[in-house]
SELOMAR-181096 format. One record per residue (C-alpha): residue in three letters; residue number from 0; x, y, z. Coordinates in Angstrom, 1 decimal, always signed. Layout:
<recs>
aa; i; xx; yy; zz
ALA; NUM; X; Y; Z
...
</recs>
This chain:
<recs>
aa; i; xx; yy; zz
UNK; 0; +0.0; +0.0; +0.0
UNK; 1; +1.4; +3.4; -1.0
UNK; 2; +1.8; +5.9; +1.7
UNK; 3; +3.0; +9.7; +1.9
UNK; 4; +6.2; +9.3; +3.0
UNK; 5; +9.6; +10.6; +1.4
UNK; 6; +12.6; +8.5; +1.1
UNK; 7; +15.5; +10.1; +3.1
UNK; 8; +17.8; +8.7; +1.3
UNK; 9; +16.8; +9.5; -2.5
UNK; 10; +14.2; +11.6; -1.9
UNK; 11; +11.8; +9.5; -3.6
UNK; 12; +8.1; +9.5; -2.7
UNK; 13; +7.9; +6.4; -3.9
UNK; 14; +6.9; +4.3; -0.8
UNK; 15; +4.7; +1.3; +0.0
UNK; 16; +3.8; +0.4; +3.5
UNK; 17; +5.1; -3.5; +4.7
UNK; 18; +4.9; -3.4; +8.4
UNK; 19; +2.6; -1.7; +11.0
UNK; 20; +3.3; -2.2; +14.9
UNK; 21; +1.0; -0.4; +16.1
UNK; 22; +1.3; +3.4; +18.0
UNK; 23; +4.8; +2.1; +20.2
UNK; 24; +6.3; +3.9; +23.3
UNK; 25; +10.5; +4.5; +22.9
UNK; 26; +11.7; +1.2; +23.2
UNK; 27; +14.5; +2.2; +25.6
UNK; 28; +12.5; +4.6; +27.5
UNK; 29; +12.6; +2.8; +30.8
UNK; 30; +11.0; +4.5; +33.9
UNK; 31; +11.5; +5.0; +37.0
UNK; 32; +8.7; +4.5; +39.7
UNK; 33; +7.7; +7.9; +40.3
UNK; 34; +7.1; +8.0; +36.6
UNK; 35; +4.1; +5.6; +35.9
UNK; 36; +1.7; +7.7; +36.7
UNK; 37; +3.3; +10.2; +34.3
UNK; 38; +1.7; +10.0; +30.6
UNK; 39; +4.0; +8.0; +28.3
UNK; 40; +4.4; +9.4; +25.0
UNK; 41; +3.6; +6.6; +21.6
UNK; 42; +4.6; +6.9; +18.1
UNK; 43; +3.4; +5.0; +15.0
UNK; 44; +5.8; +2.3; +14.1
UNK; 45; +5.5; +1.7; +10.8
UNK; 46; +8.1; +0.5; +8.0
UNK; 47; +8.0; +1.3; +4.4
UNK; 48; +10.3; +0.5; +1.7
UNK; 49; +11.0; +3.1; -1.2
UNK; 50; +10.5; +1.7; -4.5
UNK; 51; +13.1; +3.8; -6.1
UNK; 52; +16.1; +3.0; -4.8
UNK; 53; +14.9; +0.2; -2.2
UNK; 54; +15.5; +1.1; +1.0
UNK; 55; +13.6; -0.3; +4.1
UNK; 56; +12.8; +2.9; +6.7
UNK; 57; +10.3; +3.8; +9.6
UNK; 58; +8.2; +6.7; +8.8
UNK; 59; +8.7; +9.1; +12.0
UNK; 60; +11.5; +10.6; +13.0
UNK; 61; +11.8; +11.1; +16.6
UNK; 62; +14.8; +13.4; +17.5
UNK; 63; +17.7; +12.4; +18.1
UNK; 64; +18.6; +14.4; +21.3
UNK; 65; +15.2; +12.2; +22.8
UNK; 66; +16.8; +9.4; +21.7
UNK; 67; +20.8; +9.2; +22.7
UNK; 68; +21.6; +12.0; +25.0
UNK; 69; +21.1; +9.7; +28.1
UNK; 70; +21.4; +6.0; +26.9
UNK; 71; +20.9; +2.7; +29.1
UNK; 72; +22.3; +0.6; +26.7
UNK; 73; +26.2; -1.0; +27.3
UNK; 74; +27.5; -3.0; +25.4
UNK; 75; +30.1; -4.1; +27.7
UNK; 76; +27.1; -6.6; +29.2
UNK; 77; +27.3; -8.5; +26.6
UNK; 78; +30.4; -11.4; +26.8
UNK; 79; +29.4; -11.8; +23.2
UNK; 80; +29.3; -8.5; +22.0
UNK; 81; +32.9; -8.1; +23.5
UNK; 82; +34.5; -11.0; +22.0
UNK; 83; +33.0; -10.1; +18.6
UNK; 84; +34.8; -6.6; +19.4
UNK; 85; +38.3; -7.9; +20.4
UNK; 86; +38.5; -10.2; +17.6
UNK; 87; +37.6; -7.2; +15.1
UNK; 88; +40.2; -4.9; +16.3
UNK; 89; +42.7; -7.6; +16.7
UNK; 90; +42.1; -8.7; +12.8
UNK; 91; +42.1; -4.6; +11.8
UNK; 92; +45.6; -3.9; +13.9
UNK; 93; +47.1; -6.8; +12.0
UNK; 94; +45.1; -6.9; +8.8
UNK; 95; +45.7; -3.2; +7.9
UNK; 96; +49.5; -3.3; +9.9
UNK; 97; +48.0; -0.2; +12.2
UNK; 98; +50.5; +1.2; +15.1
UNK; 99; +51.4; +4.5; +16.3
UNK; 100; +51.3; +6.3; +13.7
UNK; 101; +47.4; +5.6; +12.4
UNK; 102; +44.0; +6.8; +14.0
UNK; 103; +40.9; +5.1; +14.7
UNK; 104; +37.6; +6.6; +14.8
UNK; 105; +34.6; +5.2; +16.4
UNK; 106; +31.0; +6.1; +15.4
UNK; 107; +28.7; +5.5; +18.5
UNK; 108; +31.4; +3.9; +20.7
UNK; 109; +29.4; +3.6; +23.6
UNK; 110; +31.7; +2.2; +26.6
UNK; 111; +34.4; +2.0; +25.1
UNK; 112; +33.7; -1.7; +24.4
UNK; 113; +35.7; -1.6; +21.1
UNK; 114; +38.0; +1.1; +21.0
UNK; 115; +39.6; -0.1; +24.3
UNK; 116; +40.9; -2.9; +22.3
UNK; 117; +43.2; -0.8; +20.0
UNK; 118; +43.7; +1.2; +23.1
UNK; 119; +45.9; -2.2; +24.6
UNK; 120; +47.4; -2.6; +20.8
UNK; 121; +48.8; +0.8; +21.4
UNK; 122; +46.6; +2.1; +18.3
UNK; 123; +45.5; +5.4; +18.5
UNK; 124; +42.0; +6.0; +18.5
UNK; 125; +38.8; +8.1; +19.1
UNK; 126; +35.5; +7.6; +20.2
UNK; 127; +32.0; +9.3; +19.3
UNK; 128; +28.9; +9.1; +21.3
UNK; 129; +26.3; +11.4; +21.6
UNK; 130; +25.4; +9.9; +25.3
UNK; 131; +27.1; +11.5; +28.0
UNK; 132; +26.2; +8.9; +30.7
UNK; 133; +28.0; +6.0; +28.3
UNK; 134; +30.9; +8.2; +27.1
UNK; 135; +32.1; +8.9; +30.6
UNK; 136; +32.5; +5.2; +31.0
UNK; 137; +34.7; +5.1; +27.8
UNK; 138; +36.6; +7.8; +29.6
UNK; 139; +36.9; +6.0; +32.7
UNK; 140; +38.6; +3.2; +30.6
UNK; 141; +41.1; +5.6; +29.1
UNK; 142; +39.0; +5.8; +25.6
UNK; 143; +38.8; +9.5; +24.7
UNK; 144; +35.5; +10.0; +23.6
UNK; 145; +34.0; +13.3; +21.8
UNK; 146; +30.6; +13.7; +23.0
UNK; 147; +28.3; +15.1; +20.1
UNK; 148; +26.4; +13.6; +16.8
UNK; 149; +28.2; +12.4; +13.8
UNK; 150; +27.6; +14.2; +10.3
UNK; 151; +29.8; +16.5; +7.9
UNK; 152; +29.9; +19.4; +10.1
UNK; 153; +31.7; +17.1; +12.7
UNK; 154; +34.3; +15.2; +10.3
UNK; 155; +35.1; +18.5; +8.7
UNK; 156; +35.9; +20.1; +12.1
UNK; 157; +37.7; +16.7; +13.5
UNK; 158; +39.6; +16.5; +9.7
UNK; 159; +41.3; +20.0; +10.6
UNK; 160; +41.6; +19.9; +14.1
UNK; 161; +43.2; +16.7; +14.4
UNK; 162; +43.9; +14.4; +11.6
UNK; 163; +42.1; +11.9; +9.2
UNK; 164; +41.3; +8.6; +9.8
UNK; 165; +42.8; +5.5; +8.5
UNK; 166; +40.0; +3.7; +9.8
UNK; 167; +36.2; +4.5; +10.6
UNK; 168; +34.1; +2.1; +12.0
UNK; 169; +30.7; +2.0; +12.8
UNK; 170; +29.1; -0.9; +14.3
UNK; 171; +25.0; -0.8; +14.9
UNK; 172; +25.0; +3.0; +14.0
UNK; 173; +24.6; +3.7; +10.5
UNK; 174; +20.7; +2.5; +10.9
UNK; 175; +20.5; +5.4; +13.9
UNK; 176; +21.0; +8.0; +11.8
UNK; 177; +17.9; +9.5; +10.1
UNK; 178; +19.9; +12.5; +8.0
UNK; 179; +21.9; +9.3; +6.1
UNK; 180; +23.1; +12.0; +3.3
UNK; 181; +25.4; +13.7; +6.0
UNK; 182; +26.7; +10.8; +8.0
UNK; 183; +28.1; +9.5; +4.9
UNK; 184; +29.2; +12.8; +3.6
UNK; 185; +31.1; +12.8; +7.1
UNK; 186; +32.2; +9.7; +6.4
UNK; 187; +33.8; +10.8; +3.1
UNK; 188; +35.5; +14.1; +4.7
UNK; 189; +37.0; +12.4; +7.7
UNK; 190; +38.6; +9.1; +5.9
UNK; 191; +42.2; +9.5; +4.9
UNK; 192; +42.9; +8.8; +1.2
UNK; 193; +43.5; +4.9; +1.7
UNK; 194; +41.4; +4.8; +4.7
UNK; 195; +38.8; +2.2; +5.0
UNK; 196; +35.2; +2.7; +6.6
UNK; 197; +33.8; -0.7; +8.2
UNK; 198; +30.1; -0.7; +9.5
UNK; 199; +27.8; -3.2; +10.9
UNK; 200; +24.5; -3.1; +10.8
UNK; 201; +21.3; -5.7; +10.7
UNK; 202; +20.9; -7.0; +7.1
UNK; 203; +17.8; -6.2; +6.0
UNK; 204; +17.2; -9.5; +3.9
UNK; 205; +18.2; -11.9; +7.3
UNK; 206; +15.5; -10.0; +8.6
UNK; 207; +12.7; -10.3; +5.9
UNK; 208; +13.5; -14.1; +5.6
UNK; 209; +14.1; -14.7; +9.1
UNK; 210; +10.7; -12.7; +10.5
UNK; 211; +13.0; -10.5; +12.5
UNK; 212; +10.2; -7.8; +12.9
UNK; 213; +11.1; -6.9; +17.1
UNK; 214; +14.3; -5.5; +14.8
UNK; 215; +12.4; -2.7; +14.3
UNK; 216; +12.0; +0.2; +16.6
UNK; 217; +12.2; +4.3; +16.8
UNK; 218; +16.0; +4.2; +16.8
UNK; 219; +16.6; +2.0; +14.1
UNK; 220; +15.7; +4.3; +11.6
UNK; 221; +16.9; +2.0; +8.5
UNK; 222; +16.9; -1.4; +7.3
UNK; 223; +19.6; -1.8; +5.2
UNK; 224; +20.5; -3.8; +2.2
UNK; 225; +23.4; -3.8; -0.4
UNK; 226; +21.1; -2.7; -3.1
UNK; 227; +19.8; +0.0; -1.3
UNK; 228; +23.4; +1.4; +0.2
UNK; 229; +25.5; +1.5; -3.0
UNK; 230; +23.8; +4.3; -4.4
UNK; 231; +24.1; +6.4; -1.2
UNK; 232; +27.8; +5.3; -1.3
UNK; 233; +28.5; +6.4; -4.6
UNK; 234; +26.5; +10.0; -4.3
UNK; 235; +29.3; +11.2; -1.7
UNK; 236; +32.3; +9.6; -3.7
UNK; 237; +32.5; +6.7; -2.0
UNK; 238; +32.9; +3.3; -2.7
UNK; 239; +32.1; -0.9; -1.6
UNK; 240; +34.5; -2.4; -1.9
UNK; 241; +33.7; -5.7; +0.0
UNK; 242; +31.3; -7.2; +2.0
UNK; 243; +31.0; -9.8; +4.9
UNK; 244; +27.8; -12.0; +6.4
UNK; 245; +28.0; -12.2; +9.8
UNK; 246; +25.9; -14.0; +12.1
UNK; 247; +25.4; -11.5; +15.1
UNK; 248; +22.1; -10.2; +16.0
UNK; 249; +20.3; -12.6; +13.9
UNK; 250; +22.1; -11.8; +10.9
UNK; 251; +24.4; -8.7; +10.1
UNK; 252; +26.4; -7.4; +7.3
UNK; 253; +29.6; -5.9; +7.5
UNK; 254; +30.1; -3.0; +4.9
UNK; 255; +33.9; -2.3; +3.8
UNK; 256; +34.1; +1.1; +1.9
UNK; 257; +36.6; +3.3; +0.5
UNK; 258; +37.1; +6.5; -1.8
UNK; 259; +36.2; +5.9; -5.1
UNK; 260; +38.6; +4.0; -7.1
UNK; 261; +41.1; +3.5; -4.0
UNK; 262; +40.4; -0.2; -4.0
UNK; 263; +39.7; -3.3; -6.2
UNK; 264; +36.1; -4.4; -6.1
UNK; 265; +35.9; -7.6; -4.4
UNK; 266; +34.2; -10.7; -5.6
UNK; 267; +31.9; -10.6; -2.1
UNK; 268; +30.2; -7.1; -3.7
UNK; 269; +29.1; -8.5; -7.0
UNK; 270; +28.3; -12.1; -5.2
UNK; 271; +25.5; -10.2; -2.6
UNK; 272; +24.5; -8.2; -5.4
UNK; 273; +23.4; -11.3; -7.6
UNK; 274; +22.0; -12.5; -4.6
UNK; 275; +19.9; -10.0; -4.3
UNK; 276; +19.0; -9.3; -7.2
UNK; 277; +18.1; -13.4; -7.1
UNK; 278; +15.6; -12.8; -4.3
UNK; 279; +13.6; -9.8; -5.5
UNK; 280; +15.3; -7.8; -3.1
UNK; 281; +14.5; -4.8; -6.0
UNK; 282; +10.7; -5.9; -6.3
UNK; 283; +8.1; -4.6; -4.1
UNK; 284; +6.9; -9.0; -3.6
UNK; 285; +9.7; -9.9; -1.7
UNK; 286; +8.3; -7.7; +0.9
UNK; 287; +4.7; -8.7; +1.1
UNK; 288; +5.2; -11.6; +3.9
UNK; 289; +6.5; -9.0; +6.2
UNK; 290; +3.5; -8.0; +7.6
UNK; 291; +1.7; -11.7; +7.8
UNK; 292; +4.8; -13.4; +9.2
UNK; 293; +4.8; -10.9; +12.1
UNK; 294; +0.8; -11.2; +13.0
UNK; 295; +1.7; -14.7; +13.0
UNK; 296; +4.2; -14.2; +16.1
UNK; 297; +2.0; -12.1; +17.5
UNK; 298; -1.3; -14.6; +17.7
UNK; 299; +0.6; -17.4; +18.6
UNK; 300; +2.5; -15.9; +21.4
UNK; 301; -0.2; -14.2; +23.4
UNK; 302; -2.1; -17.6; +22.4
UNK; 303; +1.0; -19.6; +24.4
UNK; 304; +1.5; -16.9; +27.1
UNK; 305; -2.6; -16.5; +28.1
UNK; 306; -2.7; -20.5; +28.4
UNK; 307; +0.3; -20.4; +30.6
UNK; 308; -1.5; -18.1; +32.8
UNK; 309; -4.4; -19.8; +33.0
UNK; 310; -2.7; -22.8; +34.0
UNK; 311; -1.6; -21.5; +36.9
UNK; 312; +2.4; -20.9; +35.5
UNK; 313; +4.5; -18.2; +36.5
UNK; 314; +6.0; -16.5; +33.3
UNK; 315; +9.3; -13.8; +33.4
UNK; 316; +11.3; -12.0; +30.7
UNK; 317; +14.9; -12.3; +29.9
UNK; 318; +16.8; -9.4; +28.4
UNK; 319; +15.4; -6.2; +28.8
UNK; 320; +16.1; -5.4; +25.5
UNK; 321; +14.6; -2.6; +22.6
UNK; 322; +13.8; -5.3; +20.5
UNK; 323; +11.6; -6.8; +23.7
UNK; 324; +9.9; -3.3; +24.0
UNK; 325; +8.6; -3.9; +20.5
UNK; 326; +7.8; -7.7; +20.8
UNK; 327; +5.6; -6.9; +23.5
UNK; 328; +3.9; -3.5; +23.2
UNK; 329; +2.9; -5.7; +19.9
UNK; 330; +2.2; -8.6; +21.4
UNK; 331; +0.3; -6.8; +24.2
UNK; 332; -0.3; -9.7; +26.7
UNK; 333; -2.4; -9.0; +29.5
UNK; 334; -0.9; -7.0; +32.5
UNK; 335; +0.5; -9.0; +35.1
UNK; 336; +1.2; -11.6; +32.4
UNK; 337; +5.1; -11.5; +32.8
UNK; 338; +6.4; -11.4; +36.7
UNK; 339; +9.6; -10.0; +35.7
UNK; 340; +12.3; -9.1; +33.5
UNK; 341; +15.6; -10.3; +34.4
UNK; 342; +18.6; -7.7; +32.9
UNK; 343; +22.5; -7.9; +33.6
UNK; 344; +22.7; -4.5; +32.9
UNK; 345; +22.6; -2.5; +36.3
UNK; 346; +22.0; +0.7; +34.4
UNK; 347; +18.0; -1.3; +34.0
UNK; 348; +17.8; -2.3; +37.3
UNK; 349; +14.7; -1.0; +39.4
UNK; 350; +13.5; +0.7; +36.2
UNK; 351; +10.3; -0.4; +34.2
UNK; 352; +9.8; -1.1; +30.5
UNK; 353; +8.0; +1.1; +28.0
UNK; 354; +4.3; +0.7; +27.8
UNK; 355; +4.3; -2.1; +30.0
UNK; 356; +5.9; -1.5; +33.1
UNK; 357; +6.9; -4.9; +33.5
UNK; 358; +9.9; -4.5; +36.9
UNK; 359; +13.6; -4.8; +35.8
UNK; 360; +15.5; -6.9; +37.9
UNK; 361; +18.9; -8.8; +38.4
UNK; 362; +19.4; -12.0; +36.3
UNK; 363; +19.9; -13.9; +40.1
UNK; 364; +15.8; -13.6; +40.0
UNK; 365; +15.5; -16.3; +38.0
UNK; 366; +17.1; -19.0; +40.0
UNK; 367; +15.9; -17.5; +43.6
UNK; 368; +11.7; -16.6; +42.1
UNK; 369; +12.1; -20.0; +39.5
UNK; 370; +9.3; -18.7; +37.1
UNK; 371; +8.2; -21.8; +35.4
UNK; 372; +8.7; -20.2; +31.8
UNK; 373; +10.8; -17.2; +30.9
UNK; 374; +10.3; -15.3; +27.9
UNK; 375; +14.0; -14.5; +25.7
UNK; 376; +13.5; -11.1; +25.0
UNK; 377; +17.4; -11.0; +23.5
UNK; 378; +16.9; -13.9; +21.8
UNK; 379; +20.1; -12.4; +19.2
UNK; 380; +21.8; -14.2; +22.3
UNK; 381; +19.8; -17.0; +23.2
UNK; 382; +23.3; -19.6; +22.8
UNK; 383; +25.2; -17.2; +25.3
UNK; 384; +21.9; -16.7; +27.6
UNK; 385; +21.1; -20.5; +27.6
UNK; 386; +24.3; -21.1; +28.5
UNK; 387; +24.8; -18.8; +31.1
UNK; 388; +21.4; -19.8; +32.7
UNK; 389; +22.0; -23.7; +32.7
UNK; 390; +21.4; -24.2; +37.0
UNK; 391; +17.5; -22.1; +36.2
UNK; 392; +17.2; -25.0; +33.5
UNK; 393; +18.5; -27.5; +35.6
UNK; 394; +16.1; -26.4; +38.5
UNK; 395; +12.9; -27.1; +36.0
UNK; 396; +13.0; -23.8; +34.2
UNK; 397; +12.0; -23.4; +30.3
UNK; 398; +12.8; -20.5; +27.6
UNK; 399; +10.2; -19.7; +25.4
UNK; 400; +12.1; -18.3; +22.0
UNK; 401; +10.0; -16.1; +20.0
UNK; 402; +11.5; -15.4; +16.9
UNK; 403; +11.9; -15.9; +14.1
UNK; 404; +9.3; -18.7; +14.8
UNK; 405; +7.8; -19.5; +18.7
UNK; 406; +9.8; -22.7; +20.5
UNK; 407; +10.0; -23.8; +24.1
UNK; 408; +13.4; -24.9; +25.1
UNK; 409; +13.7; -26.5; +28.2
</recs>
């Protein structure tokens, strides 16, 4: 269905509605107590792809400064999320032969979780992040961390000031940013000649195929495929020059890019592309299950979690997470349906989620409370959480996995 909405990319009115979740709350907007009472401001959550130059966005724009300036997100919580980190730098550093005498820029580098990494290497580097609360963390670890919002403005100022980067990288950020013409503009004015940018992002075609819908939410503003980028690429004199599948987060692509002509064109470029290309990635029909795939999440999972109640069967959450915030404000299960929601992060603790106000708590809640099912909220992680909850499963505990299709896993 066509809808008024203008491509921020190409500027394309071309767009046709494929996904509707409903008026949503900010997924990471937790609350404290004294706010419940408080009214708790929704947004419509709806995706479109443009027809033009196919790229997947959300129609509403919430700004940034709501979004990022204080952030309750780490991704130092993650034992998975750091190991993918430390064996990315350590393959740059020796990759790319990086020492003292290169810089490292960061995009949205949160705690530090990466750039601390290069840090130990003795690689230079510098970290962006537009939330103070996180980048004072980064500090703490010795990661110096500008605190502001990447575009052109900034790389200009950053390519005088200091120097240019032989390496940009930008891992789960390029989707954030809503003005995409400027980040990659800053992209271009801050990379050294034969630097290289490397972002990571959610593919958007793992996500069509694998009914990844809790993906989407008022941060992510994109949904990206290679189809879709190299055009944006190519309008600010920049060029892809390789491309990697990566498993993370239920399927990610990493994006190698340089200045136009600076490097040979892999085989991985023209390989996706054909893929692509192979799967209608360019026609409006591979996007039509979309919609029907997520209803079908939906039903069944307030189908399982009602019968559970009225059995008599105590039900939690695992991972309060964004992509939780929008599997359940979707969902919508009754109130009182989930006990808890159990969160390593302590930054979540005592707080409550988005339109629910289900209580955060500490991940010891499941083996001391032993809810008889717990929701995985993260279920990105689900190997690391299953194996990092083995004495709850032990005790009698099961997970229930939501996506991409509803299991039990005891």
């Amino acid at each position: 269905m066509a809808v008024e909405s203008t491509c921020r990319s190409c500027g394309s009115n071309r767009c046709e509605l494929v996904l509707d979740l409903g008026n949503q709350p900010l997924a990471n907007n937790f609350l404290r107590a004294q706010d419940l009472e408080k009214e708790e401001p929704r947004f419509p959550l709806r995706v479109v792809v443009c027809t033009a130059c196919w790229l997947m966005q959300i129609t509403e724009t919430i700004p940034s400064v709501d979004l990022f300036q204080q952030y309750l997100y780490f991704s130092s919580y993650s034992d998975a999320m750091l190991e993918h980190a430390r064996r990315a730098a350590e393959r740059y550093a020796s990759e790319f032969s990086l020492g003292a005498d290169n810089l490292v820029v960061e995009v949205a580098s949160n705690d530090g979780y990466l750039l601390q990494n290069f840090a130990r290497l003795n690689v230079p580097c510098l970290g962006i992040d537009p939330a103070e609360n996180v980048a004072a963390v980064a500090q703490e670890k010795g990661v110096e961390t500008i605190v502001g919002f990447f575009g052109e403005s900034m790389a200009r100022q950053l390519a005088t000031e200091r120097r240019k980067a032989d390496v940009i990288l930008g891992n789960n950020v390029f989707a954030h940013a809503p003005a995409i013409n400027d980040f990659v503009a800053g992209l271009q004015a801050l990379l050294a000649a034969r630097g290289r940018v490397i972002l990571e992002f959610p593919y958007a075609v793992d996500m069509v195929e694998g009914n990844e819908f809790d993906t989407v939410y008022h941060e992510h503003i994109f949904y990206f495929s290679l189809t879709a980028l190299k055009p944006v690429f190519e309008r600010h004199g920049l060029e892809i020059f390789h491309v990697e599948r990566l498993p993370i987060h239920g399927g990610s692509l990493r994006l190698f890019a340089g200045h136009r002509g600076e490097f040979a064109i892999e085989n991985s470029v023209e390989m996706l592309s054909l893929e692509e290309s192979a799967k209608g990635v360019g026609e409006i029909e591979f996007y039509h299950d979309v919609s029907r795939a997520a209803h079908h999440v939906k039903t069944s999972l307030a189908r399982l979690l009602g019968g559970l109640k009225k059995m008599g069967k105590s039900v939690a959450g695992y991972g309060a997470s964004a992509k939780g915030s929008t599997l359940l404000n979707f969902v919508q299960p009754d109130p009182g349906t989930l006990d808890f929601i159990a969160d390593r992060s302590p930054h979540k603790r005592d707080t409550f989620t988005p339109g629910l106000h289900v209580p955060v708590v500490g991940p010891e809640a499941l083996l001391e409370r032993r809810p008889d099912y717990t929701l995985l909220l993260t279920w990105n992680f689900a190997a690391e959480i299953l194996q990092q909850q083995q004495a709850y499963r032990a005790a009698g505990g099961k997970f229930i996995i939501p996506v991409p299709h509803l299991k039990v896993v005891e």
